[in-house]
ZAMARGU-4260 file (C-alpha; in steps of 0.2 Angstrom, whole numbers, plus 5000, padded with zeros to 4 digits):
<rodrens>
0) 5370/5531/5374 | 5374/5513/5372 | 5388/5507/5376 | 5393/5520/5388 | 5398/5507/5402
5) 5413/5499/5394 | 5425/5512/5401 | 5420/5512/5418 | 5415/5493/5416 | 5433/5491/5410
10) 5441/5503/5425 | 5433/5491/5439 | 5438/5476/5430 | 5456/5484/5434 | 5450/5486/5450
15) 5445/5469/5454 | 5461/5465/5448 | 5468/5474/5458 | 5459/5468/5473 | 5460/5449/5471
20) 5480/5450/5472 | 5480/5458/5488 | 5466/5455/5501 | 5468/5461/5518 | 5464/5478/5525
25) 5468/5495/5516 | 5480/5505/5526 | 5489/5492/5538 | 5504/5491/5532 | 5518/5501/5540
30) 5532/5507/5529 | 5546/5500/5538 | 5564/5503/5529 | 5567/5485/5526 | 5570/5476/5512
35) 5553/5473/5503 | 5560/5457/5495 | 5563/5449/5511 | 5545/5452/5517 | 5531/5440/5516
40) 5519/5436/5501 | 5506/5445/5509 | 5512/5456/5515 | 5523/5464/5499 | 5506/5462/5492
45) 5495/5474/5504 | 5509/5486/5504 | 5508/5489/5484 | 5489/5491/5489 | 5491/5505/5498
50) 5506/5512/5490 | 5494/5512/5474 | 5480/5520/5485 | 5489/5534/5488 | 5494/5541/5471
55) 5490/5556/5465 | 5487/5551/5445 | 5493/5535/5435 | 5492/5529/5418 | 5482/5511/5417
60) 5482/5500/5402 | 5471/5484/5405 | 5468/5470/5392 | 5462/5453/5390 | 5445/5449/5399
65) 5442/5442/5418 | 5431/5428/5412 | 5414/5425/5416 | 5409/5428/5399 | 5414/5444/5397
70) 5423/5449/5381 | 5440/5454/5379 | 5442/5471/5378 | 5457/5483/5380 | 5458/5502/5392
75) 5471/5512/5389 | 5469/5530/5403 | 5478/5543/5409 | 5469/5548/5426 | 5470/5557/5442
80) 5460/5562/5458 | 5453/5580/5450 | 5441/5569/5437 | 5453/5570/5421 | 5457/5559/5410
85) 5463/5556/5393 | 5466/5541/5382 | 5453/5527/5376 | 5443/5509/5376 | 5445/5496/5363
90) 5432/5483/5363 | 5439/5471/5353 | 5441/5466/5335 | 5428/5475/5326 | 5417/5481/5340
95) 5421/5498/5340 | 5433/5510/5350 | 5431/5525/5359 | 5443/5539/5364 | 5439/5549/5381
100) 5445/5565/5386 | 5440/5572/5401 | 5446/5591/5407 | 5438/5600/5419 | 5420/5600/5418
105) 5421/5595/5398 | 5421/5578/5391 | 5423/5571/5374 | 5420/5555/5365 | 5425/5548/5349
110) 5416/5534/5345 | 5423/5525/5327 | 5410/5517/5314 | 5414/5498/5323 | 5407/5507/5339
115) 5391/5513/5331 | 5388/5499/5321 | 5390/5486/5335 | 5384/5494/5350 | 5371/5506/5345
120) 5365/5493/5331 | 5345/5505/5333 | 5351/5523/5326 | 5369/5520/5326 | 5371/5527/5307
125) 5363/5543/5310 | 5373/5547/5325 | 5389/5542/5315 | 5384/5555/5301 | 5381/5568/5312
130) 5397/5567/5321 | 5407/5562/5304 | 5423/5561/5313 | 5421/5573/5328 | 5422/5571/5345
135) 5404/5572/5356 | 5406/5585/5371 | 5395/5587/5384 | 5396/5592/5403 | 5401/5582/5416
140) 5386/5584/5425 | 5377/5576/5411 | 5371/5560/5418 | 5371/5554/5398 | 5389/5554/5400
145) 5391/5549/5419 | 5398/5532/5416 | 5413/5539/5409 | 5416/5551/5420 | 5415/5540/5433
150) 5428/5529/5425 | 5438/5545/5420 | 5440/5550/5440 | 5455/5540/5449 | 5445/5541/5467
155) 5433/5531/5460 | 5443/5518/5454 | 5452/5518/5472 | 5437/5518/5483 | 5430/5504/5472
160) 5446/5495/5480 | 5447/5502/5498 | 5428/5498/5499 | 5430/5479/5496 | 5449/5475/5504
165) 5439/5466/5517 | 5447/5446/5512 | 5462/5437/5516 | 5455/5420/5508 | 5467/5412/5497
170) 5485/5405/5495 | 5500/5420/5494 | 5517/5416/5487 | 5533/5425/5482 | 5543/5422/5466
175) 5559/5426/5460 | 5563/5446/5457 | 5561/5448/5438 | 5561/5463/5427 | 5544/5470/5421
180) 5546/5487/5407 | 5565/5490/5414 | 5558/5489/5431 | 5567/5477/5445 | 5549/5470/5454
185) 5545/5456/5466 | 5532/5444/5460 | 5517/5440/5472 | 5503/5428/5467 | 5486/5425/5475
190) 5479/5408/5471 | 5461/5412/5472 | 5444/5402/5467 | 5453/5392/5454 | 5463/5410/5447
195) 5480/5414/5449 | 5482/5433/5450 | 5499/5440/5451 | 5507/5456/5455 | 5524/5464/5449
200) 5526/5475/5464 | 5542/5487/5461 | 5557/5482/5473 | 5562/5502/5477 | 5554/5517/5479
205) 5535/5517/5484 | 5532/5498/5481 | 5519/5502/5469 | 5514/5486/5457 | 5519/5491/5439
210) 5509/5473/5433 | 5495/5463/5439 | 5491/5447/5428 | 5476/5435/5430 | 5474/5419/5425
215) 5464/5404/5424 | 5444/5400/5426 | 5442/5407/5410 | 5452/5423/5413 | 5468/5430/5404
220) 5472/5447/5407 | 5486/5459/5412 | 5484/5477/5420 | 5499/5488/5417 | 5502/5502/5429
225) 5515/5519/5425 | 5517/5538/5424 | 5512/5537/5445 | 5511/5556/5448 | 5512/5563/5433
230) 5498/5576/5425 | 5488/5568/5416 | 5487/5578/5396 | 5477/5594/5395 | 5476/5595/5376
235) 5455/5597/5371 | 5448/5596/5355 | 5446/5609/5347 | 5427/5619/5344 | 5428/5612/5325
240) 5429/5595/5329 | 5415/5594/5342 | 5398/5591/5342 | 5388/5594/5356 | 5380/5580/5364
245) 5363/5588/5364 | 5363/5588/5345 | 5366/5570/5346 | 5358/5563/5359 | 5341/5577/5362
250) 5340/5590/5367 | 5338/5596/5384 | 5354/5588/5390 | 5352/5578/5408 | 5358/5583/5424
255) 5365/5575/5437
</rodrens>
C-alpha cells in the first residue's frame, strides 16, 4: 500500500537523530558512580546511547522534519523489543494519519480520508469505502504490511543505531542542567555539518536522554523519549471494526 513507509521512515528519522548527538562506539561506556554532570560532553552523550540501547520498551514522539526536503511529519509509538507497538503517524496538515497497533503476529492500520486522498491519489476512494472507518488487519508476515512492522519493533530501531555508531566527527559541548517534562537533564550538543543536535540526557537513574532536538540546515525537529520499560498497550480492535487486508489490498495475502 502507498504510503506504508512514513512510519518506519519516521522511526529511523528518530534514529538518526539519535545517532548524530552521540557518535562514538556503542557499548564503551562504563557506568562509573560519578556524577554524570561532572563528565565530559561526550562522554554524558555516548553514555545516554547505550543507556537508551538497553531498554526493554519506550514510548517516542518525533516531530518536525530533519531537512533535506523531507516534510514535517509527527510519530507518536508505544514499542518494545517483542514487535508491539501501538499508537500512530501524522503526516502533516492535511496529508492524512495513520494509527498502528501491532500485538503479536496481528497488525492494524487506520488510515483517515487525508491519507487516502493524498497518498494513495490511484484507488484511494475505494479502499476508503470499504474500510469506512475500520481498521485493516493483516499478519505480520504479510510483506504488504512489512514497513510497519518494521517500524513497530524497538530492535530495529536500536540496531539501526548500534550499526552506524562508527563517528566521533564534530564539536561536543555541555550546557547548563535544565528541566525537560519535570525531569532534571544535562544538555549535550553535537555541532555537526552545519546542525546542531542536542540531547537532554537525565541527570539520575540510567542516564537515559528524555529529549533530542535538531537544528539548522534546514532541519527543526524534536524527539521525546518516556514510559522506558513499560508495556507497551494490549488493547486490539475489535472483529467488527476490522477488515482484512486481503479484502482491500487482493487477495492471496504476501508472505514474508
Amino acid at each position: 500500500m502507498t504510503g506504508q513507509r512514513i512510519a518506519t521512515r519516521a522511526a529511523a528519522c528518530a534514529a538518526v537523530a539519535l545517532l548524530a548527538v552521540t557518535g562514538g562506539t556503542v557499548g564503551t561506556v562504563a557506568q562509573a558512580d560519578d556524577d554524570i554532570e561532572s563528565l565530559p560532553a561526550q562522554q554524558i552523550a555516548d553514555r545516554s546511547r547505550d543507556a537508551l540501547l538497553d531498554v526493554g520498551s519506550l514510548h517516542l514522539r518525533a516531530r518536525g522534519d530533519l531537512g533535506k526536503d523531507r516534510s514535517p511529519m509527527t510519530v507518536d509509538l508505544g514499542l518494545d523489543r517483542s514487535g508491539n507497538c501501538a499508537g500512530g503517524v501524522d503526516l502533516g496538515e492535511g496529508k492524512g494519519k495513520v494509527e498502528i497497533i501491532k500485538h503479536g503476529d496481528s497488525v492494524w492500520v487506520k488510515p483517515d480520508a487525508d491519507f487516502w486522498e493524498n497518498q494513495v491519489p490511484v484507488g484511494g476512494s475505494t479502499f476508503e469505502s470499504v474500510l469506512a472507518g475500520r481498521y485493516l488487519k493483516g499478519s505480520a508476515s504479510d510483506s504488504r504490511l512489512r514497513p510497519v512492522v518494521d517500524a513497530c519493533d524497538l530492535d530495529t530501531f536500536q540496531k539501526l543505531v548500534s550499526d552506524n555508531a562508527d563517528s566521533n566527527a564534530g564539536t561536543f559541548t555541555k550546557g547548563k542542567v535544565t528541566t525537560v517534562d519535570g525531569v532534571r537533564t544535562v544538555p549535550v550538543t553535537r555541532t555537526l555539518h552545519g546542525q546542531e543536535l542536542t540531547a537532554y540526557v537525565d541527570t539520575g537513574g540510567e542516564n537515559r536522554p528524555v529529549r533530542i532536538t535538531v537544528r539548522g540546515d534546514g532541519a527543526d525537529a524534536v524527539v521525546d523519549f518516556s514510559a522506558f520499560d513499560k508495556p507497551v498497550p494490549t488493547a486490539t480492535p475489535s472483529a467488527d471494526d476490522t477488515v482484512d487486508v486481503s479484502a482491500v489490498l487482493g487477495r492471496g495475502p504476501a508472505q514474508s
